[in-house]
C-alpha distance (Angstrom), angle and dihedral (degrees) to the residues before:
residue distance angle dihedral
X1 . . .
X2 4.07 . .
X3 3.67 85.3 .
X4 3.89 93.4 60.7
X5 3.36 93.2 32.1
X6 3.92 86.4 61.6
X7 4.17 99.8 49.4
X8 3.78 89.3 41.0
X9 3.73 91.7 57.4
X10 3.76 96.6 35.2
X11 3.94 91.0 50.0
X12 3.61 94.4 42.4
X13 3.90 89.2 47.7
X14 3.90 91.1 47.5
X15 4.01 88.3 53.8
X16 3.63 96.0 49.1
X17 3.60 96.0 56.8
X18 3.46 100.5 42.2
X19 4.30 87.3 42.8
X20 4.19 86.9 71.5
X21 4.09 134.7 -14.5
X22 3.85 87.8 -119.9
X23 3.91 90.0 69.1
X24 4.16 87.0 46.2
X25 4.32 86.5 113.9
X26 3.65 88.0 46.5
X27 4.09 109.4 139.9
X28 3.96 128.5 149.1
X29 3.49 118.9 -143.9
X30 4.17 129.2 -83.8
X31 3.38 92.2 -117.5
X32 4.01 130.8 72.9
X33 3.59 136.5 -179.9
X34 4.05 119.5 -145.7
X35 4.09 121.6 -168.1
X36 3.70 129.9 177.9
X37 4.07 114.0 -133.5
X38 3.35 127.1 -157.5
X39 3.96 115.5 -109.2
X40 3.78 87.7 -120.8
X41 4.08 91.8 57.8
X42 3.84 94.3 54.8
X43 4.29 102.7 102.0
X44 3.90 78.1 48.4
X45 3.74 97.7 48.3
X46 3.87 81.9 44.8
X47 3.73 87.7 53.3
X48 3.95 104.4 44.2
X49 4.50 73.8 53.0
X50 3.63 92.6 58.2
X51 3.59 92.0 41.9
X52 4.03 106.4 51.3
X53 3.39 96.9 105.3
X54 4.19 99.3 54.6
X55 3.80 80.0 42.4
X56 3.52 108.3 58.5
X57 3.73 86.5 42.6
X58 4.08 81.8 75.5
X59 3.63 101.8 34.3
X60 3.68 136.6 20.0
X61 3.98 120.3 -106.1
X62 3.92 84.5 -129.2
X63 3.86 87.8 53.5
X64 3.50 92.9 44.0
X65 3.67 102.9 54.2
X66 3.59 90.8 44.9
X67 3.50 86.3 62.2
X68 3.48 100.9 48.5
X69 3.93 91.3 54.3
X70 3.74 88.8 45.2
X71 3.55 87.1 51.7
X72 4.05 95.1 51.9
X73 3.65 102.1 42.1
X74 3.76 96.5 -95.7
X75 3.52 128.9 155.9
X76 3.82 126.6 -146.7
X77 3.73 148.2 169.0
X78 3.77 113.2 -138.9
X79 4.53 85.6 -150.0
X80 4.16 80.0 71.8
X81 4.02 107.3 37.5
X82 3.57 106.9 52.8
X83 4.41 123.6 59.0
């Protein structure tokens, strides 16, 4: 997964800076965050998607990913999920 991870976010970087000089600082985070969805979930992962922006005008990305790993059991340390 890491290895993916990596080229997708080095490719996608690469594009967006050569796309326009205003995205030249461009960068994503170090850290990433992978989940398996069930097959079933898909038009409502494709939903949530579409919907990110009216989203995080109600609540943080921070506070919602904390709640999603809260919500599955997961364990984190703040030190490591945050740039």
């Amino acid at each position: 997964m890491s290895a993916v991870v990596e080229d997708l976010k080095t490719t996608s970087s690469k594009w967006m800076k050569l796309r326009d000089p205003k995205f030249h600082a461009f960068y994503w985070q170090k850290g990433y965050g992978a989940f398996a969805v069930n097959s079933e979930k898909l038009s409502a992962v494709r939903k949530y998607i579409a919907d990110q922006q009216i989203q995080h005008a109600h609540q943080s990305f921070q506070d919602e990913y904390r709640a999603l790993l809260q919500d599955n059991g997961a364990e984190w340390d703040e030190r490591y999920v945050w740039d």
